[in-house]
Each structure stands twice: as structure tokens, then as C-alpha cells.
PyMOL Python script that loads the backbone (N, CA, C, O; Angstrom):
from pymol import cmd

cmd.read_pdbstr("""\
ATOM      1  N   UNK A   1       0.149  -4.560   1.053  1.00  0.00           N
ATOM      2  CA  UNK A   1       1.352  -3.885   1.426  1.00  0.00           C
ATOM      3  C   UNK A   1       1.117  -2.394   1.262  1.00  0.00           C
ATOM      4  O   UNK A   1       0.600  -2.005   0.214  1.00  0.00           O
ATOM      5  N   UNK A   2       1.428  -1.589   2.140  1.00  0.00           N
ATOM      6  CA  UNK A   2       1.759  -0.009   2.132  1.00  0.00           C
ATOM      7  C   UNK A   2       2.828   0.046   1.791  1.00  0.00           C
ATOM      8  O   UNK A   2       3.649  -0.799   2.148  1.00  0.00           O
ATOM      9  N   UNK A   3       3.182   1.235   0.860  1.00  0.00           N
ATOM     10  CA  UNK A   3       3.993   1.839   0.606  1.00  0.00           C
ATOM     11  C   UNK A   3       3.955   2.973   0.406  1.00  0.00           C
ATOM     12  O   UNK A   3       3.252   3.325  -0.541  1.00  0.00           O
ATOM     13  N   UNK A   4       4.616   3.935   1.126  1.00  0.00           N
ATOM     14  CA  UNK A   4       4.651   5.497   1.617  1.00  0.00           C
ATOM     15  C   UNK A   4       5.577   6.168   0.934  1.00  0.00           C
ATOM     16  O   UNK A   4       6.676   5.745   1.291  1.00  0.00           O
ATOM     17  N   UNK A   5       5.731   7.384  -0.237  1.00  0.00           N
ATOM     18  CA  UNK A   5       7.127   7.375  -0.556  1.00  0.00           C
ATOM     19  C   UNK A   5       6.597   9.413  -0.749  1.00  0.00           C
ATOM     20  O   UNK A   5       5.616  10.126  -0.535  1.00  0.00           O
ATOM     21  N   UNK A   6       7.841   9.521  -1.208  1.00  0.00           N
ATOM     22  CA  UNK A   6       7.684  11.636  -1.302  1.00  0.00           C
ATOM     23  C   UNK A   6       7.999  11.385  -2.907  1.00  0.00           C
ATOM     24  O   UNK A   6       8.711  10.465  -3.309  1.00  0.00           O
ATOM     25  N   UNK A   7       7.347  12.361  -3.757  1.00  0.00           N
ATOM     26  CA  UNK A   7       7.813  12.266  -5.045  1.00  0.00           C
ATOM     27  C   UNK A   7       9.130  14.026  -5.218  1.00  0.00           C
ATOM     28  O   UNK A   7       9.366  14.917  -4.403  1.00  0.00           O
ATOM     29  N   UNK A   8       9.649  13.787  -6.659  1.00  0.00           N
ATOM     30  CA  UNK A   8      10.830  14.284  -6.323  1.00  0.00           C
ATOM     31  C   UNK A   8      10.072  16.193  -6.295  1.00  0.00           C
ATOM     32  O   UNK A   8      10.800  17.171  -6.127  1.00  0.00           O
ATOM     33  N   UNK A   9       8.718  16.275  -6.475  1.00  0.00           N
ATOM     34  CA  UNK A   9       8.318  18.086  -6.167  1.00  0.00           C
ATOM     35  C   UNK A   9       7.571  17.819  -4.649  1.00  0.00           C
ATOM     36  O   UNK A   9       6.632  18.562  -4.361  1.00  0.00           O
ATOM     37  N   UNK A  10       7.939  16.883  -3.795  1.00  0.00           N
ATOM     38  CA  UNK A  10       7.886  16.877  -2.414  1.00  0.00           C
ATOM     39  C   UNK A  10       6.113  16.396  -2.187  1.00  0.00           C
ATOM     40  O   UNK A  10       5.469  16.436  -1.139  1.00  0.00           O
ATOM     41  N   UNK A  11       5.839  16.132  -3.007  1.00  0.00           N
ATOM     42  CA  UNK A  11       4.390  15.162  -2.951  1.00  0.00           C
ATOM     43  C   UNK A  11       4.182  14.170  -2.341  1.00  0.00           C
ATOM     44  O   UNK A  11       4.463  13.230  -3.084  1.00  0.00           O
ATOM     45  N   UNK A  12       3.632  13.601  -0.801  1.00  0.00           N
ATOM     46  CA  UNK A  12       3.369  12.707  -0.243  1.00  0.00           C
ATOM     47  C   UNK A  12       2.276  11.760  -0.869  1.00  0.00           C
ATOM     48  O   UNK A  12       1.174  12.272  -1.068  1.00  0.00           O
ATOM     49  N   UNK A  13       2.508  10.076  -1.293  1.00  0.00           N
ATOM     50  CA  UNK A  13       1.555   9.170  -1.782  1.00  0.00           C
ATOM     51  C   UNK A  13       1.720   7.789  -1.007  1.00  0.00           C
ATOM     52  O   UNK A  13       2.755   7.239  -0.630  1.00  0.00           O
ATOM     53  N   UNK A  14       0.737   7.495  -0.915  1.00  0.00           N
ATOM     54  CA  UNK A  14       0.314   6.256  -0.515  1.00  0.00           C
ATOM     55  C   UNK A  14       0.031   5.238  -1.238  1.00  0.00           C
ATOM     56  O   UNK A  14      -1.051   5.350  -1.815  1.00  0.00           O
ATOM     57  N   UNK A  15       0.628   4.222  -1.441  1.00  0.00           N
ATOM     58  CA  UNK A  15       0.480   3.137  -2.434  1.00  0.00           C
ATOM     59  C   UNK A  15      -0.166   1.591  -1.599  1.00  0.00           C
ATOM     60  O   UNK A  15       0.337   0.963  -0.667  1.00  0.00           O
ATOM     61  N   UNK A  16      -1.136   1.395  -2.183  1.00  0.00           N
ATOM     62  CA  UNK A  16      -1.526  -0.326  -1.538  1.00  0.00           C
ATOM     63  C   UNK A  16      -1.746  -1.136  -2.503  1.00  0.00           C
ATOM     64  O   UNK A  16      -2.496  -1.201  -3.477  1.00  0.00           O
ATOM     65  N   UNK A  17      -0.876  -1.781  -1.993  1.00  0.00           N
ATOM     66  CA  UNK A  17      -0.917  -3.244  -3.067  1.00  0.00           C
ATOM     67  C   UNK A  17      -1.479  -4.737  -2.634  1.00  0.00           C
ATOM     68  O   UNK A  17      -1.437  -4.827  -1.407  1.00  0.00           O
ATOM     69  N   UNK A  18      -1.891  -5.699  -3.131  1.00  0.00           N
ATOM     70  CA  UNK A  18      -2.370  -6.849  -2.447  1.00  0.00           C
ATOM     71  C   UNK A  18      -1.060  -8.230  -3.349  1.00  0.00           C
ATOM     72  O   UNK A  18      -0.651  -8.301  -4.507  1.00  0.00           O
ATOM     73  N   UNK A  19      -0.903  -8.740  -2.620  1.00  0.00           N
ATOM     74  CA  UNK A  19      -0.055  -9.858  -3.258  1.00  0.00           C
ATOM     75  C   UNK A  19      -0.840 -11.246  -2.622  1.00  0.00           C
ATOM     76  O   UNK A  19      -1.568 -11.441  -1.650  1.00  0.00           O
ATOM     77  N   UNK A  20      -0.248 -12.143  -3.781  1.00  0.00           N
ATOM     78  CA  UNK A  20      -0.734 -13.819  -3.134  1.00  0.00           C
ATOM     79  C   UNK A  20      -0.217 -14.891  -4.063  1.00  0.00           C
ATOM     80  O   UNK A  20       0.253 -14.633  -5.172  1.00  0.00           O
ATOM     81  N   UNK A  21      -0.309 -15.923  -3.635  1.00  0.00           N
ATOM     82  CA  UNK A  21       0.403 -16.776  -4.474  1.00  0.00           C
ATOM     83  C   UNK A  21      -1.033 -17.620  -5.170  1.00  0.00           C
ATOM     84  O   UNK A  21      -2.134 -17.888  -4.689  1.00  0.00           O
ATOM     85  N   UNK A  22      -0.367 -17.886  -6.610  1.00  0.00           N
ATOM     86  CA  UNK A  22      -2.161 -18.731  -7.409  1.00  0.00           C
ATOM     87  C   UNK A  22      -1.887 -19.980  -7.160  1.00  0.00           C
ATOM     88  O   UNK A  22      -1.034 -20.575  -6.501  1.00  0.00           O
ATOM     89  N   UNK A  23      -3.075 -20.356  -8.034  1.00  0.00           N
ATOM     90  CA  UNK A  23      -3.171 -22.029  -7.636  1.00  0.00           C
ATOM     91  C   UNK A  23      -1.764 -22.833  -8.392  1.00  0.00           C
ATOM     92  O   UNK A  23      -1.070 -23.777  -8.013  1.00  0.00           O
ATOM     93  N   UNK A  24      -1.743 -22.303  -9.147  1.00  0.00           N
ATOM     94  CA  UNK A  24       0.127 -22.684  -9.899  1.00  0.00           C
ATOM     95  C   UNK A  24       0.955 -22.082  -9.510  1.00  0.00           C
ATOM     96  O   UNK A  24       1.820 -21.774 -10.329  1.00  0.00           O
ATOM     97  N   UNK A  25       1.120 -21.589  -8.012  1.00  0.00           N
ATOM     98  CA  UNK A  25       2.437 -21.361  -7.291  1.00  0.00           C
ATOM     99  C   UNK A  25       3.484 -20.141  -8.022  1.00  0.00           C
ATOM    100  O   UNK A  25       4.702 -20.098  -8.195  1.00  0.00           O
ATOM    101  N   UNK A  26       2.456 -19.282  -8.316  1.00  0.00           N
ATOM    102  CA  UNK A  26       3.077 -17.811  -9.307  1.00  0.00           C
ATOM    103  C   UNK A  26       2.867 -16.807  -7.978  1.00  0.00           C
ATOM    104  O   UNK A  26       1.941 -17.066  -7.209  1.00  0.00           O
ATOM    105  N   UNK A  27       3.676 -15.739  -7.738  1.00  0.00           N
ATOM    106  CA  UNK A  27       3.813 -14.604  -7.055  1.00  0.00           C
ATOM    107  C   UNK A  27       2.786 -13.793  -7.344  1.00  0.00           C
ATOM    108  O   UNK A  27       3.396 -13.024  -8.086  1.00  0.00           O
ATOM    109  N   UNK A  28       1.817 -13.428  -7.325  1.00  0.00           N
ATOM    110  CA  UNK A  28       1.043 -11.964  -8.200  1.00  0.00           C
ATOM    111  C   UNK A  28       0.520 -11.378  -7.165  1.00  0.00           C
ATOM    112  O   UNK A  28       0.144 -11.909  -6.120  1.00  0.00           O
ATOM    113  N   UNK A  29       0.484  -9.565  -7.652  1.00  0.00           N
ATOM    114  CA  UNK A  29       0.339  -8.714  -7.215  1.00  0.00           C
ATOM    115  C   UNK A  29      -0.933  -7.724  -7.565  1.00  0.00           C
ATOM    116  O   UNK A  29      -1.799  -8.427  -8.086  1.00  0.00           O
ATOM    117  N   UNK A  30      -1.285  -6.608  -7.490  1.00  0.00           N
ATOM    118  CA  UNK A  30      -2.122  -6.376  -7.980  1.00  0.00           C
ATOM    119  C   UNK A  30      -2.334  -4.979  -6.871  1.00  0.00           C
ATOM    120  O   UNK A  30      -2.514  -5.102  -5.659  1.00  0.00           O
ATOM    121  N   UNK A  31      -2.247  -3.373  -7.780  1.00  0.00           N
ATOM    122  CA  UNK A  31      -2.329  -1.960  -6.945  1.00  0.00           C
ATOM    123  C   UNK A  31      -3.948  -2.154  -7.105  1.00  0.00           C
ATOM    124  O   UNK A  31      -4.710  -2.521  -7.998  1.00  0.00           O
ATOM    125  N   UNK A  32      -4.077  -1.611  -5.462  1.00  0.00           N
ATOM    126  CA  UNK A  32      -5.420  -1.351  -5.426  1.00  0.00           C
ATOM    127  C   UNK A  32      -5.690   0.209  -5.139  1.00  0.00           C
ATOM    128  O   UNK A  32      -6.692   0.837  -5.482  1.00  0.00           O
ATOM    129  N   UNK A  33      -4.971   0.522  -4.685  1.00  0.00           N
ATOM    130  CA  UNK A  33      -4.938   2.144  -4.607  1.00  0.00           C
ATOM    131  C   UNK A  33      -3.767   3.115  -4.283  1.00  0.00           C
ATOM    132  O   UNK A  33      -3.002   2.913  -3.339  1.00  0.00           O
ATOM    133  N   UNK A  34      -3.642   4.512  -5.382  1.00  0.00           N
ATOM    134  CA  UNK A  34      -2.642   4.964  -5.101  1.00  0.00           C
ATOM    135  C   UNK A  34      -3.194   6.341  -4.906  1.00  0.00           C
ATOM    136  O   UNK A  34      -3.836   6.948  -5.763  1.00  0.00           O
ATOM    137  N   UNK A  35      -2.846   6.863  -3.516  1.00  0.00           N
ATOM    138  CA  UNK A  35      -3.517   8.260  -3.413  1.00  0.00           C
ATOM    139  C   UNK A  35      -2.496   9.115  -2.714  1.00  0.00           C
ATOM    140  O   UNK A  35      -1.465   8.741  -2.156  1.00  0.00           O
ATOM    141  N   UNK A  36      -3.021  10.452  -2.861  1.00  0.00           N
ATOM    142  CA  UNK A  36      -2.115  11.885  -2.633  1.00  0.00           C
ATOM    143  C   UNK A  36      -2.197  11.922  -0.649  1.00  0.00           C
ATOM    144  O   UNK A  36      -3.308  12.088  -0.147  1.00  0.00           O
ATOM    145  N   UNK A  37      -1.517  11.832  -0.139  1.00  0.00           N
ATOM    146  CA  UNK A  37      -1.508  11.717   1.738  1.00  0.00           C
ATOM    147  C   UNK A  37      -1.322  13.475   1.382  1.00  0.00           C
ATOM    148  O   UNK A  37      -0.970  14.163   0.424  1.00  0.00           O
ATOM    149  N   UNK A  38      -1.839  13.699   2.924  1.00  0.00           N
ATOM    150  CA  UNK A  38      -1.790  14.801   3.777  1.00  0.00           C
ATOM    151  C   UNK A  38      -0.968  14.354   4.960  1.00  0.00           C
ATOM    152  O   UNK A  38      -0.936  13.190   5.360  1.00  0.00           O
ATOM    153  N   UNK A  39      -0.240  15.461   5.541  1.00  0.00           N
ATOM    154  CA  UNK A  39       0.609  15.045   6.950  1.00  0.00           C
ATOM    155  C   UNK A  39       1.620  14.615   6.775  1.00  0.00           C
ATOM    156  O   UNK A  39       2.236  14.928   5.756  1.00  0.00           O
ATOM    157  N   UNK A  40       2.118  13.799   7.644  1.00  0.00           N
ATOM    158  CA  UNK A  40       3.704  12.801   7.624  1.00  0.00           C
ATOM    159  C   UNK A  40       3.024  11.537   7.448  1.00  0.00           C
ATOM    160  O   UNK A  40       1.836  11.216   7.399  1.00  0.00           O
ATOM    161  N   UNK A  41       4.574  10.655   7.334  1.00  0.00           N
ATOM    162  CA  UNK A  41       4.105   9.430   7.316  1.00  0.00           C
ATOM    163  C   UNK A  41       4.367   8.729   8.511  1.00  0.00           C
ATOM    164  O   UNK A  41       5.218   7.919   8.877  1.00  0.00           O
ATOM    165  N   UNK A  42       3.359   9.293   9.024  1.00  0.00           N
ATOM    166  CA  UNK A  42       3.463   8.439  10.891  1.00  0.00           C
ATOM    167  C   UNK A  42       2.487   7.505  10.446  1.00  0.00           C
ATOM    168  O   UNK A  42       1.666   7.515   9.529  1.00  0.00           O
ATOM    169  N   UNK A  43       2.855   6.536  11.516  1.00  0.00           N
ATOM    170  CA  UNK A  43       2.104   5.522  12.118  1.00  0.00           C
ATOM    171  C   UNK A  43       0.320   5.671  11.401  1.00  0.00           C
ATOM    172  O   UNK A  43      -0.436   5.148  10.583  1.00  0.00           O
ATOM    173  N   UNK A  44       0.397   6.702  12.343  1.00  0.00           N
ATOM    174  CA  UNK A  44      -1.006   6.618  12.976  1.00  0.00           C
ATOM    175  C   UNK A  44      -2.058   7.608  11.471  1.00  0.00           C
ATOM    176  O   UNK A  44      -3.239   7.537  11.130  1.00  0.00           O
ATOM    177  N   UNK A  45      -0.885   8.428  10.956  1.00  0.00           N
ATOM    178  CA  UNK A  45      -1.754   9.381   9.650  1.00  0.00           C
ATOM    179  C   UNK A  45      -1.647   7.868   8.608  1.00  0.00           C
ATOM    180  O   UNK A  45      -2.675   7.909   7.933  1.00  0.00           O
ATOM    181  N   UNK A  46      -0.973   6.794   8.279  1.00  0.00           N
ATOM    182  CA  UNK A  46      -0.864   6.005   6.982  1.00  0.00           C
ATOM    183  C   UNK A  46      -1.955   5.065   7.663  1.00  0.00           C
ATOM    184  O   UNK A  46      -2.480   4.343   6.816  1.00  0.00           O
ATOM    185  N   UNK A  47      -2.389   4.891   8.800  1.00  0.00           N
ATOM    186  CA  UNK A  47      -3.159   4.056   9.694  1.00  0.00           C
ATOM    187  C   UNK A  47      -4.924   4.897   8.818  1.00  0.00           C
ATOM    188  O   UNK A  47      -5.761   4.321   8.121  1.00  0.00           O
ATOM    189  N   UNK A  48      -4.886   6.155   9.205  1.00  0.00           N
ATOM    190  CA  UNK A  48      -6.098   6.567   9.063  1.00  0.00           C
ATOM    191  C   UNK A  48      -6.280   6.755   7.488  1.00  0.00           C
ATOM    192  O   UNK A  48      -7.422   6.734   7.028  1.00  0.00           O
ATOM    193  N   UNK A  49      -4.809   7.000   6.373  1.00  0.00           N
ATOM    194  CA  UNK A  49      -5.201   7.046   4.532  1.00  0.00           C
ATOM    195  C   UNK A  49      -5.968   5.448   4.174  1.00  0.00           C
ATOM    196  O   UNK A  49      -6.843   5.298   3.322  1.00  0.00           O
ATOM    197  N   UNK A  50      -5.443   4.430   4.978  1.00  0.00           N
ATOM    198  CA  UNK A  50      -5.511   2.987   4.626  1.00  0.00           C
ATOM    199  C   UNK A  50      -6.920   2.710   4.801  1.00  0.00           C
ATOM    200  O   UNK A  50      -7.686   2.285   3.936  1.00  0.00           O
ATOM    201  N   UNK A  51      -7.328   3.139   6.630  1.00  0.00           N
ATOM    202  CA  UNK A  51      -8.841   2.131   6.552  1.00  0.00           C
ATOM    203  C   UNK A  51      -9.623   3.706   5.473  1.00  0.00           C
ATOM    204  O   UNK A  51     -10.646   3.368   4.878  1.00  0.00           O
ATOM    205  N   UNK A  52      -9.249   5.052   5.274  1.00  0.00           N
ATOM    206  CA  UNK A  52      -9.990   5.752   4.574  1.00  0.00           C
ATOM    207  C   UNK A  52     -10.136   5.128   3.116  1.00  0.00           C
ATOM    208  O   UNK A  52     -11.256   5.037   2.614  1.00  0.00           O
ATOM    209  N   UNK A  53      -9.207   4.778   2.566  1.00  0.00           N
ATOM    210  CA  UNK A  53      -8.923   4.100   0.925  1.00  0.00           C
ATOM    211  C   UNK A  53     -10.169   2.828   1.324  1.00  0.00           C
ATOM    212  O   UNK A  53     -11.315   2.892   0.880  1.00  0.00           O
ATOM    213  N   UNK A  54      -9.845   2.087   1.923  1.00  0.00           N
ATOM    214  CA  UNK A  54     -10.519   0.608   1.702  1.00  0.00           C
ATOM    215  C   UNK A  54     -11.787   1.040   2.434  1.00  0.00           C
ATOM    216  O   UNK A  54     -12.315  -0.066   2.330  1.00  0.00           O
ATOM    217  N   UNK A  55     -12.456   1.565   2.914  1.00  0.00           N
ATOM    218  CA  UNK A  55     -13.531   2.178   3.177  1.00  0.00           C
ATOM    219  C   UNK A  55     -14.351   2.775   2.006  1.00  0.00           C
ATOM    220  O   UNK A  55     -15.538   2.521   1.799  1.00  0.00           O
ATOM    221  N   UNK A  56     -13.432   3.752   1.128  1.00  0.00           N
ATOM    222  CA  UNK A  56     -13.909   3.989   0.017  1.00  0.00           C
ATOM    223  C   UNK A  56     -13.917   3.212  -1.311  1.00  0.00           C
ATOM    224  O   UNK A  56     -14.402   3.630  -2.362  1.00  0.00           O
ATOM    225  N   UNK A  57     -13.276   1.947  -1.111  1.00  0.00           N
ATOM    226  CA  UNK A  57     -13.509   1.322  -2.225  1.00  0.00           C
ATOM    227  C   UNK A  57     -14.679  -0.241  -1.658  1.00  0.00           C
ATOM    228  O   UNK A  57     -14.859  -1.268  -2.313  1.00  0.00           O
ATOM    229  N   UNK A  58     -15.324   0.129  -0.179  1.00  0.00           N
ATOM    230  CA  UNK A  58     -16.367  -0.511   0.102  1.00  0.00           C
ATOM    231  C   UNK A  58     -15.124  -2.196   0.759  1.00  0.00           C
ATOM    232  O   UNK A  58     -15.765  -3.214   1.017  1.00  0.00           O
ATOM    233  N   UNK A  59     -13.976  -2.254   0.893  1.00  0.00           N
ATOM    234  CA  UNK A  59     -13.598  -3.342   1.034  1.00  0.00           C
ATOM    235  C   UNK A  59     -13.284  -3.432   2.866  1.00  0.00           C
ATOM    236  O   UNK A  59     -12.990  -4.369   3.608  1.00  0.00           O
ATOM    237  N   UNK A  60     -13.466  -2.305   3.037  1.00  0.00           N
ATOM    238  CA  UNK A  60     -12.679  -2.111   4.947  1.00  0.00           C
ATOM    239  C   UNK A  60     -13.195  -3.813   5.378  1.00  0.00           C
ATOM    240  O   UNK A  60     -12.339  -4.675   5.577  1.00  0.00           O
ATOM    241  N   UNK A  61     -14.684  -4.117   5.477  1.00  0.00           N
ATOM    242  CA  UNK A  61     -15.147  -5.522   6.160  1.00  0.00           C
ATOM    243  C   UNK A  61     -14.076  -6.938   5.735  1.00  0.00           C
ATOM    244  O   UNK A  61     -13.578  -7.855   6.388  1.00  0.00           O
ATOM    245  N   UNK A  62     -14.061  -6.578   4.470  1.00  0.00           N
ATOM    246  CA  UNK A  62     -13.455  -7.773   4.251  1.00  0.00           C
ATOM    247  C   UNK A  62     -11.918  -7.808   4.778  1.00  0.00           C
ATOM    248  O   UNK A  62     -11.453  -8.775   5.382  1.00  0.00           O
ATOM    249  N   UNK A  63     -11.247  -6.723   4.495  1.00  0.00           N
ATOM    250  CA  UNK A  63     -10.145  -7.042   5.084  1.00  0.00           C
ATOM    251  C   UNK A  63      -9.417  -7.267   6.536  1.00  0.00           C
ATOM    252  O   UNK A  63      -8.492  -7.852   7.099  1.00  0.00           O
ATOM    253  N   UNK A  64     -10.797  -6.142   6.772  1.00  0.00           N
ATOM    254  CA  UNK A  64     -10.805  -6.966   9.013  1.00  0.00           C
ATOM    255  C   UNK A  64     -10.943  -8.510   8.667  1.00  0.00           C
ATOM    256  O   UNK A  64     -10.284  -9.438   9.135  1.00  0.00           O
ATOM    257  N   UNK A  65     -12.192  -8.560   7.519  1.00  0.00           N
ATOM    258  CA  UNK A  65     -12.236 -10.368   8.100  1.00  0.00           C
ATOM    259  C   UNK A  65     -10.944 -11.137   8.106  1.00  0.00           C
ATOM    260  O   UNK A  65     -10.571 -11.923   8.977  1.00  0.00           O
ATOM    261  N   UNK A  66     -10.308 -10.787   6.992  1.00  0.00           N
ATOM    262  CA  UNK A  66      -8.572 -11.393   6.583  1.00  0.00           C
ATOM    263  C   UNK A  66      -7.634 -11.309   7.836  1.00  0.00           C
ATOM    264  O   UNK A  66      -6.906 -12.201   8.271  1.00  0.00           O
ATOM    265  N   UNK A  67      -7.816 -10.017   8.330  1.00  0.00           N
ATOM    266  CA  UNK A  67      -6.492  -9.787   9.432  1.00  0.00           C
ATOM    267  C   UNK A  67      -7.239 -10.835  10.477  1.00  0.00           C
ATOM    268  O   UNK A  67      -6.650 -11.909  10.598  1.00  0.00           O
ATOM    269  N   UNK A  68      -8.586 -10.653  11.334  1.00  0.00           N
ATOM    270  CA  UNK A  68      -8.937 -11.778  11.956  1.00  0.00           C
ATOM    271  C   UNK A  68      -8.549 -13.091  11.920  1.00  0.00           C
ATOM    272  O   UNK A  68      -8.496 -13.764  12.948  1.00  0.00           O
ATOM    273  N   UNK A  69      -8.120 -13.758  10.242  1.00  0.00           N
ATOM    274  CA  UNK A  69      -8.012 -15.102   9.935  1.00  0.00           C
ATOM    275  C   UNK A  69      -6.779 -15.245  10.386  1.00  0.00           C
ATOM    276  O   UNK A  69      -6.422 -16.086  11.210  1.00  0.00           O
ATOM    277  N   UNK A  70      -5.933 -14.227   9.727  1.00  0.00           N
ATOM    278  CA  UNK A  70      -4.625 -14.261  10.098  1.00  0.00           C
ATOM    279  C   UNK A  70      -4.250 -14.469  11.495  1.00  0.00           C
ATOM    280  O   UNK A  70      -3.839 -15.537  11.950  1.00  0.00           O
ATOM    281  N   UNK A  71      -4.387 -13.574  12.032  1.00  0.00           N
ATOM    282  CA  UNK A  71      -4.126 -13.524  13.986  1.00  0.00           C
ATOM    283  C   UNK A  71      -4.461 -14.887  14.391  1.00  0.00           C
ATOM    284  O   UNK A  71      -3.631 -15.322  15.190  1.00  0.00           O
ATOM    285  N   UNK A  72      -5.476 -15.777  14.086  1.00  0.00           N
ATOM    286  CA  UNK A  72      -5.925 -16.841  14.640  1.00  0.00           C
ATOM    287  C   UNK A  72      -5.558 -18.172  14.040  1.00  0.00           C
ATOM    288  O   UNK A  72      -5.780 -19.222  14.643  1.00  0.00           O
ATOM    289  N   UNK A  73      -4.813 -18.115  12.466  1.00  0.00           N
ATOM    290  CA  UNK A  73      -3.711 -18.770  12.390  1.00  0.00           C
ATOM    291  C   UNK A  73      -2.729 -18.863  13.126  1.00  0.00           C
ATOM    292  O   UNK A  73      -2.480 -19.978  13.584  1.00  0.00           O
ATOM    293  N   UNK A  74      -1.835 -17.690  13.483  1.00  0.00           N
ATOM    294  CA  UNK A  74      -0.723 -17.582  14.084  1.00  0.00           C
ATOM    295  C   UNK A  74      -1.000 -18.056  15.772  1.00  0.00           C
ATOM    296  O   UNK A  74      -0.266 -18.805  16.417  1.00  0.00           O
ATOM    297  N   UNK A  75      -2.531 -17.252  16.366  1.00  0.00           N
ATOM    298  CA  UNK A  75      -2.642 -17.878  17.064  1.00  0.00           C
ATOM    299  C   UNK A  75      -2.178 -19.752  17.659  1.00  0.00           C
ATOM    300  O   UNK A  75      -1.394 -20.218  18.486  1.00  0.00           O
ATOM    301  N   UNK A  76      -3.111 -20.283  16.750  1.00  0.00           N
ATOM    302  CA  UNK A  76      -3.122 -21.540  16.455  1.00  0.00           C
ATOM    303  C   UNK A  76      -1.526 -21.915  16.198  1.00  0.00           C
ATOM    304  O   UNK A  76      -1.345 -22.732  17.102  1.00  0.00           O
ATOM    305  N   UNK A  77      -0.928 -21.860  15.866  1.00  0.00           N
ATOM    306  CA  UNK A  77       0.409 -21.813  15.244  1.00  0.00           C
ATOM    307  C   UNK A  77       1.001 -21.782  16.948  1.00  0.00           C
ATOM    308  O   UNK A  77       1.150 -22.833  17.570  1.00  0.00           O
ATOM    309  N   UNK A  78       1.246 -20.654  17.452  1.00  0.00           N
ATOM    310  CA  UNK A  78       1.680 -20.452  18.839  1.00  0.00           C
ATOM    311  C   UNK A  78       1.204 -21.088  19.986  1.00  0.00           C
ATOM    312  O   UNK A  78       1.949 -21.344  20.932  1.00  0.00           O
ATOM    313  N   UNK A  79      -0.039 -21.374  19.967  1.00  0.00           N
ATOM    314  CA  UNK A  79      -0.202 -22.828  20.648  1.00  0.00           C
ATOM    315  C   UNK A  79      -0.140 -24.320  20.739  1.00  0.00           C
ATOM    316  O   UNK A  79      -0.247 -25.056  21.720  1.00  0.00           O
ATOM    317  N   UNK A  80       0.067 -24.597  19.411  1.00  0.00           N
ATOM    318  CA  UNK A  80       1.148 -26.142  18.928  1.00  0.00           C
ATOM    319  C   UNK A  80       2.265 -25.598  19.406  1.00  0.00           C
ATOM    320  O   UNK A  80       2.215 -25.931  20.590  1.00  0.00           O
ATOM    321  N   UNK A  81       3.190 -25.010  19.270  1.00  0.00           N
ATOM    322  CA  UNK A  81       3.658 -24.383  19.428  1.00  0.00           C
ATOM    323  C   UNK A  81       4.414 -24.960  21.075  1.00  0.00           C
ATOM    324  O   UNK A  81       5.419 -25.594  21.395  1.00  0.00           O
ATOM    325  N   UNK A  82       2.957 -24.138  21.986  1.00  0.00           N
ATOM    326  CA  UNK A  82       3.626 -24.063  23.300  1.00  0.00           C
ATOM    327  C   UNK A  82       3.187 -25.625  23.996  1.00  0.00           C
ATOM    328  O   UNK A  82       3.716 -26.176  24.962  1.00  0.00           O
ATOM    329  N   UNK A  83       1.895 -26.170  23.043  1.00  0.00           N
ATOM    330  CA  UNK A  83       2.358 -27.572  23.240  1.00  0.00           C
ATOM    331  C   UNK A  83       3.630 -28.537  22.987  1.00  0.00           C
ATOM    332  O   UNK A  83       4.104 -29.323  23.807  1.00  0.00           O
ATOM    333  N   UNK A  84       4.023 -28.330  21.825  1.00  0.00           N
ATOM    334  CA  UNK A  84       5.210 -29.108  21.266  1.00  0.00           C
ATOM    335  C   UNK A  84       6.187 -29.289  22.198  1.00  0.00           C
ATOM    336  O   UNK A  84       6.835 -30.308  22.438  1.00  0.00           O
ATOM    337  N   UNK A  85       6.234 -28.275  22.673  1.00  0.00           N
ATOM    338  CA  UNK A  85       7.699 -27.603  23.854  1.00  0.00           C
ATOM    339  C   UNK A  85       7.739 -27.840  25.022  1.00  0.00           C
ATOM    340  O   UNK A  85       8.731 -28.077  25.711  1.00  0.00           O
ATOM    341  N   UNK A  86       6.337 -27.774  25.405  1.00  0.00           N
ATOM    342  CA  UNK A  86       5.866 -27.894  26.731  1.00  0.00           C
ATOM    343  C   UNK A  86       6.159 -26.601  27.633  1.00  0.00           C
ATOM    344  O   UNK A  86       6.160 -26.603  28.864  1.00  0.00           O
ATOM    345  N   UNK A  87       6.421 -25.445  26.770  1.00  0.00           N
ATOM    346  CA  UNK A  87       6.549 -24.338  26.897  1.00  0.00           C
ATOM    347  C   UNK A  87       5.026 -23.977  27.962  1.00  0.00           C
ATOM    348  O   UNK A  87       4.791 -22.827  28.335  1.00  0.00           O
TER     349      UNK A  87
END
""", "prot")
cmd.dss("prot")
cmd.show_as("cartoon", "prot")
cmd.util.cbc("prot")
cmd.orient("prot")
């Protein structure tokens, strides 16, 4: 999760967090990085602090691999889906 916020002397930060559920069905979370942004918080500048952070902590590969898994769940998901229906 991103989270973008201004602190109250007008300081732009970027917060990333990872969440998941354990094998005993507990919520947990866990900050992986909290850093000072430059710019606004557009789109496209929290787009370029994010893959810069996980780049620098060597993780960028793995988490393409994750978003990949994801998309092709949902994929999968949306094509039962348009079978079920006959959509």
C-alpha cells in the first residue's frame, strides 16, 4: 500500500507498506519504506518514488513478479467468469 501524506511544516512523504494474511488467519502488516518525495503527489511522481524505493531496496523483480500473479488470477477469475454466464 502507498500512502502519500504532507507533514504539518509542509514536508511531502511517501509511505509503503506490505500487508497479508498468516497461516492462522491474522491481518499483518509490515513498513517497508518511508521516504522524503519531491514534487506533488501525482500519479505519475508516487509512480516513479515507488519503483525508485523498491529498486533500491533490490525488491523491484519480485514485485513485478507479484503484480503479474495477480493480473492472471483475476484474469482467470474473469474468464470463469465469462464462461459461467455465457457472457
Amino acid at each position: 500500500m502507498l500512502d502519500a501524506w504532507i507533514s504539518s511544516n509542509y514536508i511531502l512523504f511517501l509511505e509503503i507498506t506490505v500487508h497479508w494474511i498468516s497461516e492462522d488467519w491474522q491481518l499483518k502488516e509490515i513498513l517497508i519504506d518511508f521516504c522524503k518525495l519531491s514534487g506533488s503527489h501525482s500519479g505519475e511522481n508516487l509512480h516513479e518514488f515507488f519503483i525508485q524505493c523498491c529498486d533500491n531496496m533490490r525488491i523491484l523483480t519480485k514485485v513485478y513478479f507479484y503484480i503479474i500473479i495477480v493480473i492472471i488470477i483475476v484474469l482467470i477469475i474473469l474468464y470463469s467468469f465469462i464462461l459461467l454466464y455465457e457472457i
